[in-house]
C-alpha positions as YAML, in Angstrom:
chain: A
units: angstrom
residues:
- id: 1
  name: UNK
  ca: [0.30, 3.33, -14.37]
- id: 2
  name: UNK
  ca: [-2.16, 2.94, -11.53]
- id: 3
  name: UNK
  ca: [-1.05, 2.54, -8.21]
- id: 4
  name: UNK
  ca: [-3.27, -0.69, -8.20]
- id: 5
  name: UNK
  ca: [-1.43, -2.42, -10.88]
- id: 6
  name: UNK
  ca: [-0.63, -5.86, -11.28]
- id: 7
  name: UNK
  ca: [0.30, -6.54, -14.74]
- id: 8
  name: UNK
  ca: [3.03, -9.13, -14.37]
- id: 9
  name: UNK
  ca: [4.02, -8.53, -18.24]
- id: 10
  name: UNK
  ca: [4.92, -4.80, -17.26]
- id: 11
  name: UNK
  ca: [8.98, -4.91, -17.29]
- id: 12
  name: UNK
  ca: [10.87, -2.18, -15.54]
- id: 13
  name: UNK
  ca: [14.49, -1.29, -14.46]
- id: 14
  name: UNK
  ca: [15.73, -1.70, -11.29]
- id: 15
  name: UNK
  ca: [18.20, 1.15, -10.32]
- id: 16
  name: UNK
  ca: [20.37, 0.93, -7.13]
- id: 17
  name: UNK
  ca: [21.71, 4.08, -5.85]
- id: 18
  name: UNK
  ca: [24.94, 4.13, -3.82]
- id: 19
  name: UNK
  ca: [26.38, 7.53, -2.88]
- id: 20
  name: UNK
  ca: [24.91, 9.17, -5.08]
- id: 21
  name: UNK
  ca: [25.92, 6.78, -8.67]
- id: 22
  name: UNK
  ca: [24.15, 4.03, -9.95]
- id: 23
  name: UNK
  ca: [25.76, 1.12, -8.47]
- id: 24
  name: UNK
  ca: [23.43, -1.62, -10.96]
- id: 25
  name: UNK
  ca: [20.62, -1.25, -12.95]
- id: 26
  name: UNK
  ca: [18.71, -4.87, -13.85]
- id: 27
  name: UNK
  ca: [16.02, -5.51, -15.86]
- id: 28
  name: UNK
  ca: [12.68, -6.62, -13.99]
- id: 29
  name: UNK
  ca: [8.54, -7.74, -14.32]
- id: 30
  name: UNK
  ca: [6.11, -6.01, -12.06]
- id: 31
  name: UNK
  ca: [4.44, -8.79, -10.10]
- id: 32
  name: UNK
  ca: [2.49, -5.97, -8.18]
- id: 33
  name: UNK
  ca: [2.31, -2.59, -6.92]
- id: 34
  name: UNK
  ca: [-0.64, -1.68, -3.67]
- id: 35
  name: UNK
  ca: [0.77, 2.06, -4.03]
- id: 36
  name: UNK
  ca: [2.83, 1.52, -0.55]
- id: 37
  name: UNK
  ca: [4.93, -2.03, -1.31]
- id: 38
  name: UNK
  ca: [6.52, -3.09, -5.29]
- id: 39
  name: UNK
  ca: [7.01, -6.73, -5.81]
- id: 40
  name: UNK
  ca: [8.99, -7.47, -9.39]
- id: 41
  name: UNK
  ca: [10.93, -10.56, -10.63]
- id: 42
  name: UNK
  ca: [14.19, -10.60, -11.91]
- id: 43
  name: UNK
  ca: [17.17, -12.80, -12.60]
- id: 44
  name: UNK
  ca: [20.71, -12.98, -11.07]
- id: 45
  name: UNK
  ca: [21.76, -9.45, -12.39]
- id: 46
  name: UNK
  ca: [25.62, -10.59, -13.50]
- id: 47
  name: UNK
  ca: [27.04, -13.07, -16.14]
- id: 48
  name: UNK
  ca: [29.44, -14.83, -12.95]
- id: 49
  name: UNK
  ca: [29.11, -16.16, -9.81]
- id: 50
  name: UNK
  ca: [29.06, -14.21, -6.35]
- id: 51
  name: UNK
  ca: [30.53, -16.57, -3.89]
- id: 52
  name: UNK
  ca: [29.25, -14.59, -0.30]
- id: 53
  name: UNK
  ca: [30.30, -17.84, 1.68]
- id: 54
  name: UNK
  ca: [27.33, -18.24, 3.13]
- id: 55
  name: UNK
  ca: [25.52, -18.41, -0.25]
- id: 56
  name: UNK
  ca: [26.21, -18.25, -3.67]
- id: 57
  name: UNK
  ca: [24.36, -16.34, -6.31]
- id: 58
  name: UNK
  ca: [24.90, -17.60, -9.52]
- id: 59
  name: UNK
  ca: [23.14, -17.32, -12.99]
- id: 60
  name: UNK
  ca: [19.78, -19.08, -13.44]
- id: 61
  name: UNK
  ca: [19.00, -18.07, -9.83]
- id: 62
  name: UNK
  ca: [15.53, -16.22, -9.32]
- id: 63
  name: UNK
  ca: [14.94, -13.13, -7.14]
- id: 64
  name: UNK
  ca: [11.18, -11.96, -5.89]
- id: 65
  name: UNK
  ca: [12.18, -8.45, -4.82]
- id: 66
  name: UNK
  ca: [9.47, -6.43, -2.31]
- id: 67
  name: UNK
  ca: [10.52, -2.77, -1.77]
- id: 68
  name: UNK
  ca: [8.28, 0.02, -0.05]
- id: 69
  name: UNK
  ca: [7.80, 3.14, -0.73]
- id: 70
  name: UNK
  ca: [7.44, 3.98, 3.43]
- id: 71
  name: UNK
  ca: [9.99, 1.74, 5.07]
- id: 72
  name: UNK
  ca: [13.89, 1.59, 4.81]
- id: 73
  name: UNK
  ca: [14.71, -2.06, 3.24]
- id: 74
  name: UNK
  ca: [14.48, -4.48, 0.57]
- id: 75
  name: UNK
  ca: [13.36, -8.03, 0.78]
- id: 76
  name: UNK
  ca: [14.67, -10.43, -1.75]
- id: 77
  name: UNK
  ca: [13.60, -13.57, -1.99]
- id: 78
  name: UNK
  ca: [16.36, -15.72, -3.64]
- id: 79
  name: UNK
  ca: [15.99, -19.21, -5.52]
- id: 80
  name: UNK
  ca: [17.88, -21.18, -7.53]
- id: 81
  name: UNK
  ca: [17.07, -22.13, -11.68]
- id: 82
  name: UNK
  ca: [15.15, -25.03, -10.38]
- id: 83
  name: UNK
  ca: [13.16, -23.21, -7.72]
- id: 84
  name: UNK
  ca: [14.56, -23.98, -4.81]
- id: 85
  name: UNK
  ca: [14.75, -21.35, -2.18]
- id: 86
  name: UNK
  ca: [18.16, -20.40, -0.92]
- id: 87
  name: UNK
  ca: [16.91, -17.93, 1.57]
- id: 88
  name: UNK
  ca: [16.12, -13.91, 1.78]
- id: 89
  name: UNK
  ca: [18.78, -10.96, 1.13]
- id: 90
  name: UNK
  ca: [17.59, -7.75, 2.82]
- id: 91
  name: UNK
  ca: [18.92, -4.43, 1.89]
- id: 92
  name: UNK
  ca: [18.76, -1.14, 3.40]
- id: 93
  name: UNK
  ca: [17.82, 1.61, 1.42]
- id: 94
  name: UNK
  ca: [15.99, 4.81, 1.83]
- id: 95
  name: UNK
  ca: [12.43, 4.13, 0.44]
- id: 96
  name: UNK
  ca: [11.91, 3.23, -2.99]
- id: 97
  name: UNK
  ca: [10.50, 5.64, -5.85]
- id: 98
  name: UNK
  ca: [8.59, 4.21, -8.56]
- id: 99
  name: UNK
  ca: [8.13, 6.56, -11.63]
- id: 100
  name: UNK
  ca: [8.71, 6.01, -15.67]
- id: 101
  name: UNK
  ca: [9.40, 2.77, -15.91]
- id: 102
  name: UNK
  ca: [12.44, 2.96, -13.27]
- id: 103
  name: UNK
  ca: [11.92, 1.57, -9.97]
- id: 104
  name: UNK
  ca: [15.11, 3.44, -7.43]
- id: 105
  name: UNK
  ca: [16.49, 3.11, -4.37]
- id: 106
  name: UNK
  ca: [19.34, 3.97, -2.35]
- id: 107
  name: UNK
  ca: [21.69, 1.47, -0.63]
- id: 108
  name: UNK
  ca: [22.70, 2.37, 2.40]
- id: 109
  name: UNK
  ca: [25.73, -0.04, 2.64]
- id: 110
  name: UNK
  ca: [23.87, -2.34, 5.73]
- id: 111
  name: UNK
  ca: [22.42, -5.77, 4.69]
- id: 112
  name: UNK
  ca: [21.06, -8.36, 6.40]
- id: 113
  name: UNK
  ca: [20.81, -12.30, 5.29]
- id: 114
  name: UNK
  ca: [18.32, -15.18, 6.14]
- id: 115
  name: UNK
  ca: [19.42, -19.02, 5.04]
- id: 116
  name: UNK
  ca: [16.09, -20.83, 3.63]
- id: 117
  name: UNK
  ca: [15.81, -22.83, 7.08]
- id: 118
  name: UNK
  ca: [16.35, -20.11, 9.45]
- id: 119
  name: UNK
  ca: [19.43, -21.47, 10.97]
- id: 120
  name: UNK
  ca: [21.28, -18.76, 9.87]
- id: 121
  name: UNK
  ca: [20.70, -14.66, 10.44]
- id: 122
  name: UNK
  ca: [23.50, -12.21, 9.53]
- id: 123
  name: UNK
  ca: [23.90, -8.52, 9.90]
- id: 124
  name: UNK
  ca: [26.43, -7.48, 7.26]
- id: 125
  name: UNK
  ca: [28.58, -4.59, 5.96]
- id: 126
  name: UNK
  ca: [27.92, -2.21, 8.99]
- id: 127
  name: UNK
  ca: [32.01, -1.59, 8.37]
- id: 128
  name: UNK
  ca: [30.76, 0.05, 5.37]
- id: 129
  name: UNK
  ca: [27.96, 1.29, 7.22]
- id: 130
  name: UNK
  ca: [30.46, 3.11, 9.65]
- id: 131
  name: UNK
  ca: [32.81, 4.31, 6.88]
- id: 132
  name: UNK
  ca: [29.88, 5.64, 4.84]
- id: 133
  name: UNK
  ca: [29.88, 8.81, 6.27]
- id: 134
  name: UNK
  ca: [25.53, 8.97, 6.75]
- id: 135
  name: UNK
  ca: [25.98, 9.48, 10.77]
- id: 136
  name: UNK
  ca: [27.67, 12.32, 10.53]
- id: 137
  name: UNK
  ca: [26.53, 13.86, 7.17]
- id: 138
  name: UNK
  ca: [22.41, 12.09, 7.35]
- id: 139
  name: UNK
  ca: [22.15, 11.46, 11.16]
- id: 140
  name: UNK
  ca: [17.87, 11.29, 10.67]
- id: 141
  name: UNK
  ca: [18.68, 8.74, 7.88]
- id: 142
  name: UNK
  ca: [21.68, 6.72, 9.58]
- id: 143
  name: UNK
  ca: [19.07, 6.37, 12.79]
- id: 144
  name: UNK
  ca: [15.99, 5.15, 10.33]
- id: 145
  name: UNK
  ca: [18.76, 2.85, 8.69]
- id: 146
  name: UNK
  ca: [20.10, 1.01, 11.83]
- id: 147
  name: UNK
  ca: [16.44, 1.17, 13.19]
- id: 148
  name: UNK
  ca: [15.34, -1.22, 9.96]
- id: 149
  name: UNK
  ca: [18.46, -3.48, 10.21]
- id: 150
  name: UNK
  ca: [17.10, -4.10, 14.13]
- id: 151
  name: UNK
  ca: [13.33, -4.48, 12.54]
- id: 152
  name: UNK
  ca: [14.44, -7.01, 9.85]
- id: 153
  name: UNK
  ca: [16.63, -8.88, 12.26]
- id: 154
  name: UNK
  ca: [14.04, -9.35, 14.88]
- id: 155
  name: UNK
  ca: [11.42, -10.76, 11.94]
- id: 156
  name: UNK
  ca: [14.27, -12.71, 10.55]
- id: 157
  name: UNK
  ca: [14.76, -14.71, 13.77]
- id: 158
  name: UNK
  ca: [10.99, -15.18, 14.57]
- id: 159
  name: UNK
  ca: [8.70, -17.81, 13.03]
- id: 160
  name: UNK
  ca: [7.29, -16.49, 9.79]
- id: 161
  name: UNK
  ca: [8.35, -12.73, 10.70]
- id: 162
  name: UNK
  ca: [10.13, -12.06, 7.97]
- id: 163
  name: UNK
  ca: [7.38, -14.25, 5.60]
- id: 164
  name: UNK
  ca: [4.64, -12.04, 6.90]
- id: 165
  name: UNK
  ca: [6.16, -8.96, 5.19]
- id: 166
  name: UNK
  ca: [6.00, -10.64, 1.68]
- id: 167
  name: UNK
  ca: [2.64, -12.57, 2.27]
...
């Protein structure tokens, strides 16, 4: 595949990485692929519901998933069955690798979470973060992970910041 491809038909696995083990693997489409940032589709990986609090993930619900191959987090664009946007779930991972059909990535336990409107920014699991371990054992990659948490968080609290990153 060519680094320039945009065949949307193109499916492909998803493979998330945490400590080492596959934490889920989901079947996606390739919406695009500039050689530096991935774009796929994919639906609500899980038969039940995922009740966060501050949103609920549920089957029929649509994810538009950017990862990069040079920066340390995921952008996932969530809507519902009918199309409605619920708002962005950002991951931190080390950067993605894209080879043989299987697009992977790391977690690295921090997340970050954008309601639809804006009204709402969250930094999450950096308790997990802590107890992970990756200061102590991956101080380079603990420093690059916190660094993107602080990068997504300032785009997710300005005016189409964290938009521009998907446009």
């Amino acid at each position: 595949m060519s680094a320039n491809s945009t065949d949307s038909m193109e499916e492909l696995d998803v493979v998330l990485l945490k400590a080492g083990r596959t934490k889920i693997r989901y079947p996606a489409r390739l919406l695009s692929d500039d050689g530096t940032r991935i774009a796929v589709r994919a639906s609500w990986a899980s038969d039940g519901v995922r009740d966060f609090g501050f949103v609920r993930f549920e089957p029929g619900d649509v994810f538009t998933e950017y990862y990069w191959r040079d920066r340390w987090y995921a952008v996932k664009e969530v809507r519902d069955a009918r199309g409605t946007l619920k708002g962005w779930y950002c991951d931190i991972t080390r950067p993605a690798t894209f080879s043989g059909g299987e697009l992977v990535v790391e977690d690295l336990d921090l997340d970050l979470w954008r309601s639809a409107d804006g009204t709402t920014v969250l930094r999450l699991d950096e308790d997990e973060f802590e107890e992970s371990g990756l200061a102590g054992s991956d101080p380079e990659a603990a420093a690059a992970a916190v660094a993107a948490l602080d990068e997504l968080e300032v785009l997710a609290t300005a005016e189409g910041g964290l938009e521009s990153l998907l446009a």
